[in-house]
N, C-alpha and C positions, 0 to 999 in steps of 0.2 A: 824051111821057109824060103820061097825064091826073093830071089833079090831084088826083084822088083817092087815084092812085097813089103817087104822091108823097111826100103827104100819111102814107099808110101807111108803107113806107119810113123816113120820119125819123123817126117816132112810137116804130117797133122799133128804129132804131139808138141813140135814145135812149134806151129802157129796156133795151138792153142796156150802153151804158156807163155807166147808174145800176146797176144790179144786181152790174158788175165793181167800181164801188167800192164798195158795200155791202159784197161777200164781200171786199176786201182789206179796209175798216174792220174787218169781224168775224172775220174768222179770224188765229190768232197765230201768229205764227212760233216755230221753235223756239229754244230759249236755248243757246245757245255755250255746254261747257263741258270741264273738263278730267277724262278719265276713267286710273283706274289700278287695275290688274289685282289683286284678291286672293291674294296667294301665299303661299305656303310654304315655311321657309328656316330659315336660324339667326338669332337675336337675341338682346340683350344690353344689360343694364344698366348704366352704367358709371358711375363717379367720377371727370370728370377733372381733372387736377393739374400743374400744372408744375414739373417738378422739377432736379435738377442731380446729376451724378455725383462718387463722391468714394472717395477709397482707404482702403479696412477698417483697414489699419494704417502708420500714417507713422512714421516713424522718425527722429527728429532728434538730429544732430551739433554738442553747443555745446561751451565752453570750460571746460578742464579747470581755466584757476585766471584771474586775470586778468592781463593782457598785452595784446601784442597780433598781431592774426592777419593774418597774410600776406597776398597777392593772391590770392585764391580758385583753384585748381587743376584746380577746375571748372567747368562751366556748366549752366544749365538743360537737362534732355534728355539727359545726357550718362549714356551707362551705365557703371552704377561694379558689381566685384565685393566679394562680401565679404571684409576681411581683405588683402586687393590694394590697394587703388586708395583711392590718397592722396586726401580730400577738402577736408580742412583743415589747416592748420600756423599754429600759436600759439607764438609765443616771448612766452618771461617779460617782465615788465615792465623798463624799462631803469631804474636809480637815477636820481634827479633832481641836477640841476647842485646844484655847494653856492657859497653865495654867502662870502665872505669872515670874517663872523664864524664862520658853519657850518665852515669848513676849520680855521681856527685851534684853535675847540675839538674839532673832530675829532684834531687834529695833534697837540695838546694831551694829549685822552684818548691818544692812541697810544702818546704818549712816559710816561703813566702807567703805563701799564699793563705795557711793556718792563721799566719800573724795577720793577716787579710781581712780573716773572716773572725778574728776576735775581735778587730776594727769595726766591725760591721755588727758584729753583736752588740757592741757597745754605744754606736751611735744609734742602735734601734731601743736599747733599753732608755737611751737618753731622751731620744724621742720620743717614748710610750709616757716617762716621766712627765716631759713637758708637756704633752696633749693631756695626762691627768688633770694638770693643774689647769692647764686652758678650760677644761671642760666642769673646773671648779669655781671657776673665775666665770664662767661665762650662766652656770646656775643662781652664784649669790648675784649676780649683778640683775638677771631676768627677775629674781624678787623682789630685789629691790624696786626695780621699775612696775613691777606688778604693784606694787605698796605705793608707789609716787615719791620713793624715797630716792631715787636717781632717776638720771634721762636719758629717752631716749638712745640719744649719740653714742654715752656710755654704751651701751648694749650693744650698740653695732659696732663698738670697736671692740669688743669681747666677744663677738662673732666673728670679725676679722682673725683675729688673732686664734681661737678657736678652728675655725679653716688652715690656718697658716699650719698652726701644730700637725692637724690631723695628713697633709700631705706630705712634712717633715715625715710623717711616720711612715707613708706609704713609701717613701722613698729609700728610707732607710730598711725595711722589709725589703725591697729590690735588692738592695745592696749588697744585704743580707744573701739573699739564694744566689747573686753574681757570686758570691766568694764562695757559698758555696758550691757550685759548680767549678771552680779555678781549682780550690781543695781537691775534687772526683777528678779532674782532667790530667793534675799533678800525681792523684794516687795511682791514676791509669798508666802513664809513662813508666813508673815501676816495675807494673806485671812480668811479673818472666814467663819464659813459654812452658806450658804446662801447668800453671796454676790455677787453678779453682776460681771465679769467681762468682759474687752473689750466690755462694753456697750451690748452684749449680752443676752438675757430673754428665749432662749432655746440653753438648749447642750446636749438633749436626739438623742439617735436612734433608728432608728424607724425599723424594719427586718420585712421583707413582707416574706409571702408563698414562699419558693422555686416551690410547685407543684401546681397545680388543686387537689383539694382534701377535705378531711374532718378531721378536728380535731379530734386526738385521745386521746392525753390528755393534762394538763394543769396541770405542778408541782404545782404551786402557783395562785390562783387568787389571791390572796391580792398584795399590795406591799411589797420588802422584799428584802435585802440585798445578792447578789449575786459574784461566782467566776468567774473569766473567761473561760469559757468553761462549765459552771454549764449546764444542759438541760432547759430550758423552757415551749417547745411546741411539742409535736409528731403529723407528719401529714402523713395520706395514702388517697390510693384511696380504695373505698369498693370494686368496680368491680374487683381487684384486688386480690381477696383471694384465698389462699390454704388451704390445711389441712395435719395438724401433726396427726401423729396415735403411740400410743405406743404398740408396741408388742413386745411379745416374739420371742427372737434371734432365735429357733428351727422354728416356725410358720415363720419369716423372710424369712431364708435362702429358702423356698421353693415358693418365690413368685419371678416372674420377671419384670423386666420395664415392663410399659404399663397395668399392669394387670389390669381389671376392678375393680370397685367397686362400690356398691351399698350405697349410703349415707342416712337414715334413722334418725329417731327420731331427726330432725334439727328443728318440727316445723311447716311445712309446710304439705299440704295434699297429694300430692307425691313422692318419694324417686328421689332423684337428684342422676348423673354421674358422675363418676369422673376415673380416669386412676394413678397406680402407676406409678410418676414420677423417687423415688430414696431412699435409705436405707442409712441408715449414717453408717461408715465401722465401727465404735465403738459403742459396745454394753458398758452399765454401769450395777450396781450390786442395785436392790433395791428391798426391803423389802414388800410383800403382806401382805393386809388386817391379813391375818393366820399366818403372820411372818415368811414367807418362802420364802428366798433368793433366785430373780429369775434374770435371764441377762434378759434385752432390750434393744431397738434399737428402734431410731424415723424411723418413712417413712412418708415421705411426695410425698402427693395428689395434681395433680390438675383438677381442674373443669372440665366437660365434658359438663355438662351445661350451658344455656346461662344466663349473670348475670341477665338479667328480669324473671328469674324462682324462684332466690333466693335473690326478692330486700330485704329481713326482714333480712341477716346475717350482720353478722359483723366483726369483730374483738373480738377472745376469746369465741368466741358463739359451745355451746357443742354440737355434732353429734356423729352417731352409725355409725360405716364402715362395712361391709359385703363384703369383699376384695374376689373375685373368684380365686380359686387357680386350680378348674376343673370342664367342664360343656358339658352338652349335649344337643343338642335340642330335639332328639327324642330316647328313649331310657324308656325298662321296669324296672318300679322301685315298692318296696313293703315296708311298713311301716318297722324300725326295729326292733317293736315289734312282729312283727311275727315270726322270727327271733332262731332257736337254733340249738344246738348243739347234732350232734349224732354221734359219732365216732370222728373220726379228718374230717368230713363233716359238710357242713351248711343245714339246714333240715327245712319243716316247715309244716305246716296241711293243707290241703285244702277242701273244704267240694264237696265230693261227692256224692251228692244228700241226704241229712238229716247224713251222716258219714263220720270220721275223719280219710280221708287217710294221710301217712306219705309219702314227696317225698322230697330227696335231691337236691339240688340246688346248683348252681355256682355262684355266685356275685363276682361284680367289686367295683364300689365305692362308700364310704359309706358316707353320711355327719351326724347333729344331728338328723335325723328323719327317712332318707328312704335309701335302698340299693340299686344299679342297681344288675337285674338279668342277667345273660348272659347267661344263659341257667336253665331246669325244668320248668316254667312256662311260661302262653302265659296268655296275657291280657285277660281281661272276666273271669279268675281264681278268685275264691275266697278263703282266705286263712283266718285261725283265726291268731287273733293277740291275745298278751299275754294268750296263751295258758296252763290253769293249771293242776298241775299232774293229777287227772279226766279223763286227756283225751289221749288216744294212738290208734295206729292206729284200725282202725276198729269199735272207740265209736260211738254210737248215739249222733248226736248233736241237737241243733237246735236256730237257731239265738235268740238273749238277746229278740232285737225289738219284734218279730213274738209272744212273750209269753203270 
């Protein structure tokens, strides 16, 4: 080969692999990114809340006086009807031991009160005595006067006296049952615990179900010493639940009766209905997790569901709310990571055809994830979403997937 030739040869091979790095230094590749389709669909606003379920009306079984209540007859769970089915049984309180001075003066009083009531027996037999004779005295003298063999006067003073006996007597009969009753009061202090009386072998009662229902709880199963009015037994019905939701008094205030809600994470394999019933007018002051003082306010839920969808809840059984505070059925929405800012406008990238055009937009409402558009784009659009500085308008792009 002459050397001229050569010479030409290297010259071209070399200004063709200056020229291939030239054009790879100057031209840009496209930038990876992730695109998502502008659609059309339902969306929704939400409030959400964690809340807990609980029974509209509980029904509690306590003690009718104090004593004390038996081994419980029931258990948690256990279905009781109404008017049937034994829940509790309270017997009276037992008398307390009497120690040796306590007995003597009790024994004491007893034998008072006996010598009381033979007092009394004997002023009534005294008195039965003297109203005989009154009522003897007040016969011959009415004959006589019937006959004109006495007068008048007579007679009314043997009516007198005649009255006089007969309330001697009533009074002496009082006197009578006073004592004995002092007698029953004295044998009463006696009793020791455990003993019989009036021939008697039970003086429990027995408190059946007010409702149809299921046992919620049981203070005591054992036996055990009670007040009167102490609680015993909690009874509901399950069909019967609501739900309390704690939120925040600002999230509150923008929810109204009736509003929907979507009940979640209860357990079961589909999300259950429910409708806001009502908001309690006092909010209270408590403390987050972060130690940041925030106001809330219960709202309570009822079922929208039928109870054969949610036979597993219960009473105090934890649920997720997704309370709707605004929704659409059809309406264009876009992730809101697409999502930014240019000017005091909302903006975002859309790929037209392998390039990153910029286009402003109008949006409505925004929940955790997606925005409604109300204008700039139209479904079938594709927009990047978290779009990084990399890219402005007019870059080469080209989907993550496609790479």
């Amino acid at each position: 080969m002459k050397p001229k030739l050569r010479t030409l040869l290297v010259s071209l091979g070399g200004a063709a692999i200056l020229g291939g790095l030239i054009y790879v230094a100057t031209t840009e590749e496209p930038v990876p990114v992730d695109l998502t389709e502008v659609a059309r669909g339902e969306m929704m606003r939400t409030v959400n809340a964690d809340g807990r379920t609980r029974i509209r009306e509980v029904y509690e079984v306590s003690a009718p006086f104090t004593g004390t209540a038996r081994r419980s007859p029931v258990e948690v769970g256990d279905k009781v009807v109404a008017g049937e089915t034994v829940v509790a049984v309270v017997e009276p309180v037992a008398p307390a031991l009497l120690d040796t001075r306590s007995r003597l003066q009790a024994e004491a009083a007893l034998r008072e009160a006996e010598a009381a009531l033979h007092v009394a027996e004997t002023r009534l037999h005294q008195a039965e005595e003297e109203l005989a004779y009154a009522q003897s005295q007040f016969d011959r003298t009415k004959t006589l006067v019937e006959r004109g063999v006495a007068s008048t006067s007579r007679l009314e003073d043997a009516t007198q006296v005649l009255d006089l006996r007969e309330a001697s007597r009533d009074a002496a009969q009082s006197g009578l049952e006073m004592a004995e009753g002092s007698v029953e009061r004295a044998r009463a202090a006696l009793v020791e615990p455990g003993s019989e009386t009036n021939g008697s072998e039970t003086c429990c009662v027995e408190l059946t179900a007010p409702i149809d229902g299921t046992v919620l709880s049981v203070t005591e199963i054992s036996e055990r010493p009670v007040q009167a009015g102490a609680r015993l037994v909690s009874i509901g019905r399950l069909d019967d639940l609501e739900i309390v939701a704690d939120l925040l008094s600002s999230d509150a205030v923008r929810l109204n009766p009736g509003a929907r809600a979507i009940v979640d994470r209860w357990g079961g394999d589909d999300p259950l209905e429910a409708r806001l019933r009502s908001v309690d007018p006092v909010a209270v002051t408590k403390v987050s997790a972060l130690g940041i003082e925030e106001q809330r306010v219960n709202a309570v839920f009822d079922f929208v569901s039928p109870p054969e969808d949610r036979v597993a809840l219960g009473d105090g059984f934890a649920v997720f709310l997704r309370v709707v505070e605004w929704s659409a059925e059809d309406t264009v929405k876009i992730p809101l990571s697409a999502l930014f800012r240019h000017g005091e406008d909302w903006a975002v990238f859309i790929d037209g055809n392998g390039v990153a055009r910029r286009i402003t937009v109008k949006i409505g409402q925004r929940n955790g994830s997606h925005a409604q558009v109300l204008s700039g784009l139209e479904p079938g659009q594709r927009v990047i979403t978290h779009p990084s500085d990399l890219i402005s308008d007019g870059t080469e792009i080209v989907q993550r997937s496609e790479m």
